[in-house]
C-alpha positions, 0 to 999 in steps of 0.5 A: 353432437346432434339433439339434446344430450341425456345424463345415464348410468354411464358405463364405458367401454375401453380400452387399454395399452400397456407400455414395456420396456425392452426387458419386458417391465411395464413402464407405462399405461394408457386407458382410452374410453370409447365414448358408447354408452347403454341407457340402464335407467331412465334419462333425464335431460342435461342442464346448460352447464352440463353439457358445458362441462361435457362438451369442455365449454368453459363459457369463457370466449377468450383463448389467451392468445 
């Protein structure tokens, strides 16, 4: 990721698999976001524990291996 990310009204784009069995049941779905937002309203900078969280940093450096 490249620059400062900004929070916005997030809409997401997506897609989505339905799983069926061989009589034709559905058995499963699967969502997949894309990760393309649209700015809708103004943005405003991310604190640090935001993009943290957006970017799955815990803040914790061990792996437990």
């Amino acid at each position: 990721m490249t620059g400062q990310p900004y929070k916005t009204q997030e809409r997401y784009l997506y897609s989505e698999t339905v799983y069926h069995d061989a009589d034709g049941n559905e058995v499963g779905r699967e969502r997949a976001h894309d990760d393309a937002w649209w700015d809708t309203a103004a943005s405003e900078p991310m604190t640090e524990q935001e993009i943290a969280d957006y970017i799955g940093d815990s803040g914790d450096e061990s792996d437990g291996l």
